[in-house]
C-alpha positions in Angstrom: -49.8 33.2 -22.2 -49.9 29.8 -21.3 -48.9 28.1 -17.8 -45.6 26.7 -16.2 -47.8 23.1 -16.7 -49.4 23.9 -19.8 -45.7 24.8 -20.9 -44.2 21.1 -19.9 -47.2 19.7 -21.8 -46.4 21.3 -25.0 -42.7 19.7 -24.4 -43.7 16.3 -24.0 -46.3 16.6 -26.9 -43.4 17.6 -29.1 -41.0 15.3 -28.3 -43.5 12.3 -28.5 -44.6 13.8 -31.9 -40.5 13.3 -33.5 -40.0 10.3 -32.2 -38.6 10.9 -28.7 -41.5 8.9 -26.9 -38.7 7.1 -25.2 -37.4 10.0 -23.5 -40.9 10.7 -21.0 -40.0 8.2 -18.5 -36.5 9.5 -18.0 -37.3 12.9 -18.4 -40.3 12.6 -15.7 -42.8 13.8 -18.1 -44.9 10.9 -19.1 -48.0 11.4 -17.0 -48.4 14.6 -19.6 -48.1 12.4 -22.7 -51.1 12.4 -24.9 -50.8 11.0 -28.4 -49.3 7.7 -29.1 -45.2 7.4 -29.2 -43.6 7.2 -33.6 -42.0 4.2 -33.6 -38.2 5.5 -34.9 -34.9 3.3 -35.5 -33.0 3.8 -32.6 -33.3 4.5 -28.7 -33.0 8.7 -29.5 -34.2 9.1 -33.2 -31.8 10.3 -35.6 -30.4 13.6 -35.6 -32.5 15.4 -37.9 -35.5 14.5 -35.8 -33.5 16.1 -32.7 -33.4 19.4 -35.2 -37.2 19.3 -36.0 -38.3 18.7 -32.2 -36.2 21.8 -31.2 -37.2 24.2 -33.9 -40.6 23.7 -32.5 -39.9 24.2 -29.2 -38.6 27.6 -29.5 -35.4 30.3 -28.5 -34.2 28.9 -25.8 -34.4 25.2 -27.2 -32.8 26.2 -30.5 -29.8 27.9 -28.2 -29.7 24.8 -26.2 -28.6 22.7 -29.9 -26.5 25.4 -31.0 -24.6 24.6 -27.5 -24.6 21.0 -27.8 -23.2 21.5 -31.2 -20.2 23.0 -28.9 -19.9 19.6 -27.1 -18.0 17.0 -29.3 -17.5 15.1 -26.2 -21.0 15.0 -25.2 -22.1 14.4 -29.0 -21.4 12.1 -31.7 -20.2 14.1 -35.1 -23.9 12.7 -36.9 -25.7 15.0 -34.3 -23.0 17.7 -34.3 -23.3 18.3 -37.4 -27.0 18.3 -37.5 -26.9 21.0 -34.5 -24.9 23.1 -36.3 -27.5 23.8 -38.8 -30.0 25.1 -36.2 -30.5 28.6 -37.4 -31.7 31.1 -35.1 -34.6 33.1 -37.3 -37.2 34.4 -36.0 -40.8 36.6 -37.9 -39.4 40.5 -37.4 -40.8 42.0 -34.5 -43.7 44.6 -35.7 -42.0 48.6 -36.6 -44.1 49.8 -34.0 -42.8 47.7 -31.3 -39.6 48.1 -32.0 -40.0 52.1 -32.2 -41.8 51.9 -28.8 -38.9 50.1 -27.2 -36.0 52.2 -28.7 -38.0 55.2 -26.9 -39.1 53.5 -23.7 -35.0 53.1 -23.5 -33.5 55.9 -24.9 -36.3 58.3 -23.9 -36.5 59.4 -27.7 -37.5 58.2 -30.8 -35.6 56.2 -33.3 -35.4 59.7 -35.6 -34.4 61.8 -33.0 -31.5 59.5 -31.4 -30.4 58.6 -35.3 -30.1 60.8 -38.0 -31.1 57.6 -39.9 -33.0 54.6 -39.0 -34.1 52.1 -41.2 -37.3 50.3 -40.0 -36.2 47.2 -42.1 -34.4 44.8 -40.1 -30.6 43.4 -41.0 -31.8 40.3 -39.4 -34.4 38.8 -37.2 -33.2 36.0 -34.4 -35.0 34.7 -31.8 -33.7 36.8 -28.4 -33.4 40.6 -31.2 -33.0 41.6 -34.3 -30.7 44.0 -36.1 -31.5 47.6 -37.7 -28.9 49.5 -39.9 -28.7 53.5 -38.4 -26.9 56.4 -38.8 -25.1 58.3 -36.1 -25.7 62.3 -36.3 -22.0 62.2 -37.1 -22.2 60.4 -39.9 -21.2 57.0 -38.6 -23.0 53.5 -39.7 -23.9 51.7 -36.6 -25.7 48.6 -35.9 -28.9 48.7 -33.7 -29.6 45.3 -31.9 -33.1 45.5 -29.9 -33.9 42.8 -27.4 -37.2 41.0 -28.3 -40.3 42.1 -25.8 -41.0 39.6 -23.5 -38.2 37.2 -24.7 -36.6 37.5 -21.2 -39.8 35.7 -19.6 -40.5 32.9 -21.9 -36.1 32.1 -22.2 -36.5 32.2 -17.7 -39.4 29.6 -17.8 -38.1 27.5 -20.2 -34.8 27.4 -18.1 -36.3 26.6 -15.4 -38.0 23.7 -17.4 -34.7 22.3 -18.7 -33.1 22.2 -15.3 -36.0 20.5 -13.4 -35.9 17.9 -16.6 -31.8 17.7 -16.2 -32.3 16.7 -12.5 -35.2 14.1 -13.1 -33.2 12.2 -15.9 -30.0 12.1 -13.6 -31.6 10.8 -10.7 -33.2 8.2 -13.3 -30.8 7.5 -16.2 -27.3 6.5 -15.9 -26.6 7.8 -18.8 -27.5 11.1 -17.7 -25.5 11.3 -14.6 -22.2 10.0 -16.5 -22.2 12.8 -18.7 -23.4 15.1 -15.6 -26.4 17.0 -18.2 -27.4 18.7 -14.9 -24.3 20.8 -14.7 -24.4 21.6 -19.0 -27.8 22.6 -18.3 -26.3 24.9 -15.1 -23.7 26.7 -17.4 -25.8 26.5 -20.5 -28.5 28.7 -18.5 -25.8 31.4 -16.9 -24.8 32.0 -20.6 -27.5 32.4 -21.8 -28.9 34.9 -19.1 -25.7 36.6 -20.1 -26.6 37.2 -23.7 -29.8 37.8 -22.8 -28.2 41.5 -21.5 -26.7 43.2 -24.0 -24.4 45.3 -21.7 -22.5 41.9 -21.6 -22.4 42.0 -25.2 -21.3 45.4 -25.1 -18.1 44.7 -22.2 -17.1 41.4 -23.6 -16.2 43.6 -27.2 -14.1 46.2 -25.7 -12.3 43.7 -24.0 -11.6 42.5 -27.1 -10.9 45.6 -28.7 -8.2 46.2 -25.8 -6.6 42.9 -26.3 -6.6 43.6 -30.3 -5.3 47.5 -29.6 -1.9 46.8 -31.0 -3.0 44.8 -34.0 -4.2 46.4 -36.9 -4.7 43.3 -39.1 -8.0 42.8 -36.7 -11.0 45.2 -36.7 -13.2 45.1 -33.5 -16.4 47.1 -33.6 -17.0 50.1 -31.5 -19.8 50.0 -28.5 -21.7 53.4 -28.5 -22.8 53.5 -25.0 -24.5 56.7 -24.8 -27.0 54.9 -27.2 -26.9 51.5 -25.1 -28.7 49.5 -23.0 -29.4 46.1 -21.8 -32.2 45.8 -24.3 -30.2 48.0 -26.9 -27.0 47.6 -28.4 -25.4 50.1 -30.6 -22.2 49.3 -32.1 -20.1 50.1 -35.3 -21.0 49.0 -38.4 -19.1 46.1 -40.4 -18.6 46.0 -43.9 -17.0 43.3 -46.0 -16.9 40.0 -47.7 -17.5 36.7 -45.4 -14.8 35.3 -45.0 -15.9 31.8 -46.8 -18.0 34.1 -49.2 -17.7 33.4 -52.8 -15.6 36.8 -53.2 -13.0 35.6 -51.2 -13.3 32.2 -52.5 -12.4 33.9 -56.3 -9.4 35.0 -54.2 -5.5 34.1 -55.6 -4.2 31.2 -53.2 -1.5 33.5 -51.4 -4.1 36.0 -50.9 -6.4 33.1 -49.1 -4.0 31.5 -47.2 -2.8 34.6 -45.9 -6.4 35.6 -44.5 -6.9 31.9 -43.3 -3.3 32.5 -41.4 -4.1 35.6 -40.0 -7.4 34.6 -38.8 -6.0 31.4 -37.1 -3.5 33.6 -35.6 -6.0 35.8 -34.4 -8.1 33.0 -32.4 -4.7 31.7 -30.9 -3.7 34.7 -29.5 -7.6 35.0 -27.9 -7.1 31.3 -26.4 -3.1 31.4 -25.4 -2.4 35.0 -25.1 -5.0 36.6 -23.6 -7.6 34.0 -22.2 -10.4 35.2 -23.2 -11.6 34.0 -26.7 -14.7 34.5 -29.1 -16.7 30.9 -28.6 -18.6 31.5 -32.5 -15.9 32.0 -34.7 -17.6 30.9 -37.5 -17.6 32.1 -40.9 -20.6 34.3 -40.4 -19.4 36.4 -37.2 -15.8 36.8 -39.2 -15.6 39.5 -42.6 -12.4 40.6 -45.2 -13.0 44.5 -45.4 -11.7 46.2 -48.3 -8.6 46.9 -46.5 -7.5 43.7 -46.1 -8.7 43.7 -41.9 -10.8 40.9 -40.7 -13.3 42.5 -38.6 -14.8 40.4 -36.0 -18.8 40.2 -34.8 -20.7 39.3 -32.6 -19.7 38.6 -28.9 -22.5 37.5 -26.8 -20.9 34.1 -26.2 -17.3 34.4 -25.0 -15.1 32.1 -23.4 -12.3 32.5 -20.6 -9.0 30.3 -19.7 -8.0 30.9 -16.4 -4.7 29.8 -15.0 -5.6 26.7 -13.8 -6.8 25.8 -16.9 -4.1 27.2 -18.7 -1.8 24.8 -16.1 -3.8 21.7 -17.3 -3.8 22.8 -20.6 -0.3 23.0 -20.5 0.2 19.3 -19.0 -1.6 18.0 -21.8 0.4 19.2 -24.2 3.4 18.3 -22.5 2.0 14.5 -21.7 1.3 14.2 -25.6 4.9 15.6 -26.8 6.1 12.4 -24.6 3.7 9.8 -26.5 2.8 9.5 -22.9 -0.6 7.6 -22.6 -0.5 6.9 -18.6 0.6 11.2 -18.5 -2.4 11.6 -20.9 -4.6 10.0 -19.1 -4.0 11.5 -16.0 -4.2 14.8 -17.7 -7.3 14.2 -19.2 -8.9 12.8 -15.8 -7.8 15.9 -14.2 -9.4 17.8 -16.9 -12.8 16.3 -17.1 -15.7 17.0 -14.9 -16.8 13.7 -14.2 -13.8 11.1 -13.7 -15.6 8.6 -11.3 -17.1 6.1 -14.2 -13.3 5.5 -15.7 -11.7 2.7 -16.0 -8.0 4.1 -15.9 -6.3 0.7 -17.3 -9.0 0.7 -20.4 -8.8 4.3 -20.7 -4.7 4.4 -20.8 -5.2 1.3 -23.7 -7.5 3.4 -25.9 -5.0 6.7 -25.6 -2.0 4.0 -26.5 -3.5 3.1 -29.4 -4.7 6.4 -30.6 -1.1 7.9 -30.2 0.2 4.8 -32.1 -1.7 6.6 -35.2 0.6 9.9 -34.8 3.9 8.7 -33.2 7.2 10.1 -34.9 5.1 12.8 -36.4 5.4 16.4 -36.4 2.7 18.9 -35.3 2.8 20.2 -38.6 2.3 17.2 -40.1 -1.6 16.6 -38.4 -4.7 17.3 -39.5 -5.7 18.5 -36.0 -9.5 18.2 -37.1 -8.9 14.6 -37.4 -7.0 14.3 -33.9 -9.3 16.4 -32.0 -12.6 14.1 -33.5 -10.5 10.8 -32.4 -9.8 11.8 -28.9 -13.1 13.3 -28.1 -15.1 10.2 -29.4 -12.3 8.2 -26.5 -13.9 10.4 -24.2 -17.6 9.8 -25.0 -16.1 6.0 -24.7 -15.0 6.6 -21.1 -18.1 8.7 -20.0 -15.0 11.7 -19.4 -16.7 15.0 -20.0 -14.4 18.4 -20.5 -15.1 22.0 -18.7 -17.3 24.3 -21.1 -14.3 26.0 -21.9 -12.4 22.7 -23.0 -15.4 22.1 -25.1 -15.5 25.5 -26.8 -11.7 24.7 -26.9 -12.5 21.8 -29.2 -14.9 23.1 -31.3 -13.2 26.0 -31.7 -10.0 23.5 -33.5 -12.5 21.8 -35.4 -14.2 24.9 -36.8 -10.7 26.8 -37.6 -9.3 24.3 -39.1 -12.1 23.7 -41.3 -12.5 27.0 -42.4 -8.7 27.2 -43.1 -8.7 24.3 -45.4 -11.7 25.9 -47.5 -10.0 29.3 -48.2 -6.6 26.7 -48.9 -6.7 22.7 -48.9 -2.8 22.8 -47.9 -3.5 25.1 -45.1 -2.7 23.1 -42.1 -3.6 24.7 -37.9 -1.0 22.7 -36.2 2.1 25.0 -38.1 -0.2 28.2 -37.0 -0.5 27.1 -33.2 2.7 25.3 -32.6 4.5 28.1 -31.4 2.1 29.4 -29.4 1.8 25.5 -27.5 5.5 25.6 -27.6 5.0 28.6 -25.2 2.6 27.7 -23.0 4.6 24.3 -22.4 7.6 26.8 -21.7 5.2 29.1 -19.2 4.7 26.3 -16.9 8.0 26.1 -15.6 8.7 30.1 -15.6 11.2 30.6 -12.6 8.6 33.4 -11.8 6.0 31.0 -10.8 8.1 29.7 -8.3 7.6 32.1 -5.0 3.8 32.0 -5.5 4.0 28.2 -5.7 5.8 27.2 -3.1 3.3 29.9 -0.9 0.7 28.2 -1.9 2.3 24.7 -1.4 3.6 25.7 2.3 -0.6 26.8 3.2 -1.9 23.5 2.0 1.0 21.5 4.0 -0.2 23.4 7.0 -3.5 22.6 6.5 -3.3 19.0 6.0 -0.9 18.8 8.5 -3.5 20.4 11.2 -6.0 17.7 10.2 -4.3 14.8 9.1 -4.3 13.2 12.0 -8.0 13.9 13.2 -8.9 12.3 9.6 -6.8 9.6 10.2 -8.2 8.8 13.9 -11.7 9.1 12.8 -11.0 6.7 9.9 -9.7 4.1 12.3 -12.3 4.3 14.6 -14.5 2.9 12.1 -12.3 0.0 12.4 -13.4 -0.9 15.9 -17.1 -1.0 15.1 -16.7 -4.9 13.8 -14.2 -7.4 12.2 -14.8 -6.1 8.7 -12.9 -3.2 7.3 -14.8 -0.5 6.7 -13.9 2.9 5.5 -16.3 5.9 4.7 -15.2 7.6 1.9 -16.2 10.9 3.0 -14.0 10.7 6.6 -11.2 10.5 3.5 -12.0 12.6 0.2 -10.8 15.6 2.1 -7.3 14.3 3.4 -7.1 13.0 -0.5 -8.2 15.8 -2.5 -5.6 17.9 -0.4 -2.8 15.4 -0.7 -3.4 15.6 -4.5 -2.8 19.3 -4.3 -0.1 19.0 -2.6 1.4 16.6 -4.6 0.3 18.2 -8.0 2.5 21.7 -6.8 5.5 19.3 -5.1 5.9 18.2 -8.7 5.8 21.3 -10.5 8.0 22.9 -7.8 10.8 20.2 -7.8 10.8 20.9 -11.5 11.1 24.4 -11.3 13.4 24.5 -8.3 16.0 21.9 -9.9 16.2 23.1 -13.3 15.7 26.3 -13.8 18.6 26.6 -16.3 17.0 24.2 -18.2 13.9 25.9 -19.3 14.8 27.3 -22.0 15.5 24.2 -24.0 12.0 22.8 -23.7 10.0 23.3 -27.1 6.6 21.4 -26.6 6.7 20.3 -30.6 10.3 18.7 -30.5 9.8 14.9 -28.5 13.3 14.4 -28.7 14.6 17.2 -27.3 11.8 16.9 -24.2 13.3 13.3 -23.5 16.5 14.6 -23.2 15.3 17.2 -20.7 13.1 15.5 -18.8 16.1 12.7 -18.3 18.4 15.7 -16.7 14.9 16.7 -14.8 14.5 13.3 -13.3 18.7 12.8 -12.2 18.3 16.5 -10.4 14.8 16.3 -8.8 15.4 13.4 -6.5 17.9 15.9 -4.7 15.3 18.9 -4.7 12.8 16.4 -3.2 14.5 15.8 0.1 14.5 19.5 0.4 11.2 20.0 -0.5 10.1 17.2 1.6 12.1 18.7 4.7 10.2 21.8 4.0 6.5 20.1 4.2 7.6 18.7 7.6 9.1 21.8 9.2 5.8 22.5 8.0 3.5 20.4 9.4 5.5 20.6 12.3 3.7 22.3 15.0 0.1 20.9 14.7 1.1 17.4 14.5 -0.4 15.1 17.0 0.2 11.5 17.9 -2.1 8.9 16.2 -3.4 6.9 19.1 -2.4 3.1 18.9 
């Protein structure tokens, strides 16, 4: 087994060997280099390179690029589409080991747990593989078994990929605009999650629960009493892949029907439940003979929680106005990283990229083409999205492509324009109200108890010398609660004003939004001195007197 150094040695020896010489400085590992750099076109090498480097460098680095392959803000489409090609094979671990660990965690043998067990892996990947077995009551189950010592070599190499985030963020701009340490942060948590298979095992009965009352969607069942967190038993699939040749031969009805229904399927994940499959791709999704679409395969999973869902929501509102200042700020508030924007360049680059679908319908965009345009303006603007955001994305860009192979007229926007109409709609439920303006009365109180020993400490700085000088962190905290404040004074003056309105808004009709938002504008300024009465009552009794 070799050594934690021996280990970064073999990293910087492979990199240097495809071309990524470039990358030791940055990367802090160039007093391990040994051979001479490969002088490659370019300051990263080209993507195929990128593939070769992390085949060779194992499990976790393989996961790693099918993440990045996630990230289409992080990632230019020539490497995302390289990524995507990573496959995740692995030599079958030997019969016997895989007999010995099915024991060691069942406290039987394979024969005695199944009434059949077939010693010929399904498939082989690099953190288990898959058996086909046989329940003693007859059913066909799938038997995942965690690969010995994985857990040990995935930790290390972790560990590795952290420590090399850190060193190129404190070292390369580049780096720190597109904040690799925190992908590296979240790319590590999931995969420690899929590294237990009792994860595995939860996130599908969630799923099952949310699909209970659908039978046009087949979830597997988890046999627990036959599970562990290095053993998974769940319920056998059988069917045609969905982008298979079978369902290729398929009449055109009969396609689009099973390209709706899956489309369907993922929306209802993403703006129903909030909890959605991140690798829907062709392979994890099957046509069984009765027409279901049974779903595989749910170590990664994704959740959108309310905030989100409010953001979410903002954004689809800012682009049914052709909004670009209301985009912009949407996506700011969105992305991870906003400090490198330039607001007035970013606002041009959204008003030009709306020019391209003004006047159009949702149903009318190809949203593959949309979602590609205004992640590359975010690479522009060093803006990064939340991992969910990004599964979000790829997620678009995956469904829609596998809808236009099973049909070439299907088109996603029809599909999820009701269900953005709805979340539009959600944001301004009357029901949201009382737990708003709660939550807007705690955050007045608060800023009003401090405000003025902010204030006071920011002008004393003002006495120190002639020049003005204010530390920003005496004011990020009075600002980043004013922005709450004034994020939820919006949203409430909206809600309290208009309530009879909110039925009319439809997120996919402009025209109809202008119209609304007019009447929204005439009846807030009215619900603002109310609301602004109610921040000072209050504030009211912790207010002290600025000194002069």
């Amino acid at each position: 087994m070799t050594t934690h150094f021996e280990r970064y040695a073999e990293v910087a020896e492979i990199l240097v060997r495809h071309g990524f010489g470039s990358l030791m400085t940055v990367l802090g590992l160039e007093r391990l280099q040994s051979g001479p750099r490969l002088r490659v076109s370019g300051p990263l090498g080209n993507p195929d390179r990128l593939v070769l480097a992390l085949e060779e460098l194992g499990p976790t680095f393989i996961k790693l690029g099918q993440a990045l392959s996630t990230r289409p803000d992080v990632l230019p489409q020539a490497y995302l589409t390289a990524l995507s090609r990573l496959q995740d094979g692995a030599p079958p671990v030997p019969t016997d080991v895989v007999r010995s660990l099915i024991e060691q965690e069942l406290g039987a043998s394979p024969d005695e747990v199944f009434a059949d067990f077939s010693d010929t892996p399904l498939a082989s990947a690099s953190i288990g593989q898959a058996h086909a077995a046989t329940l003693h009551d007859g059913t066909a189950v799938v038997v995942k078994v965690r690969r010995p010592g994985v857990v040990a070599q995935v930790q290390e190499d972790l560990e590795i990929l952290q420590n090399l985030a850190h060193q190129a963020s404190r070292s390369w701009p580049a780096a720190a605009d597109y904040n690799i340490e925190a992908i590296a942060a979240v790319f590590a948590t999931t995969l420690r999650a899929e590294l237990n298979y009792l994860n595995e095992g939860r996130n599908a009965e969630k799923f099952a629960s949310n699909f209970a009352d659908d039978a046009s969607i087949h979830i597997p069942k988890i046999y627990w009493e036959t599970t562990t967190s290095r053993v998974l038993t769940i319920e056998r699939i059988y069917g045609m892949k969905i982008d298979g040749a079978e369902v290729r031969a398929m009449p055109l009805a009969a396609k689009d029907e099973l390209a709706h229904r899956a489309t369907r399927a993922i929306a209802k994940m993403i703006f129903d439940d909030g909890f959605f499959h991140a690798d829907p791709h062709p392979g994890n999704l099957f046509v069984e003979s009765t027409g279901c679409i049974g779903l595989i395969d749910f170590g990664m999973v994704g959740e959108v929680n309310d905030r989100f869902r409010d953001h979410l929501a903002k954004l689809l509102f800012a682009f049914s106005r052709n909004d670009p200042d209301r985009i912009a700020r949407a996506l700011l508030k969105l992305s991870v990283n906003r400090t490198s924007a330039h607001r007035e360049l970013l606002v041009r680059d959204i008003a030009h990229f709306i020019e391209q679908y003004q006047g159009r319908l949702l149903g009318e965009i190809q949203l593959t083409s949309l979602v590609s345009e205004l992640l590359a303006i975010l690479r522009t603007h060093h803006l990064q999205l939340p991992s969910e955001m990004a599964m979000l994305a790829k997620m678009v860009l995956m469904t829609e492509g596998m809808g236009v192979r099973l049909n070439p007229e299907f088109n996603l926007g029809e599909v999820l324009k009701p269900y953005a109409s709805r979340l539009a709609v959600e944001r301004l439920d009357p029901r949201r109200l009382p737990g708003m303006l709660k939550q807007m009365g705690l955050d007045a109180a608060d800023l009003g108890s401090d405000l003025p020993e902010l204030l006071e400490r920011a002008l004393r700085n003002l006495d120190d010398g002639p020049e003005v000088r204010l530390r920003s962190d005496d004011l990020l905290p009075l600002v980043a609660r004013a922005e709450r404040i004034g994020n939820r004074l919006v949203a409430g003056i909206v809600l309290a004003a208009f309530i009879r309105g909110i039925g009319d808004l439809t997120a996919a009709d402009s025209e109809r939004l202008r119209s609304w938002q007019g009447k929204l504008l005439a009846g807030g300024i009215g619900a603002m001195g109310a609301m602004g009465g109610y921040l000072a009552w209050t504030s009211r009794p912790n207010t002290r007197r600025l000194r002069p």
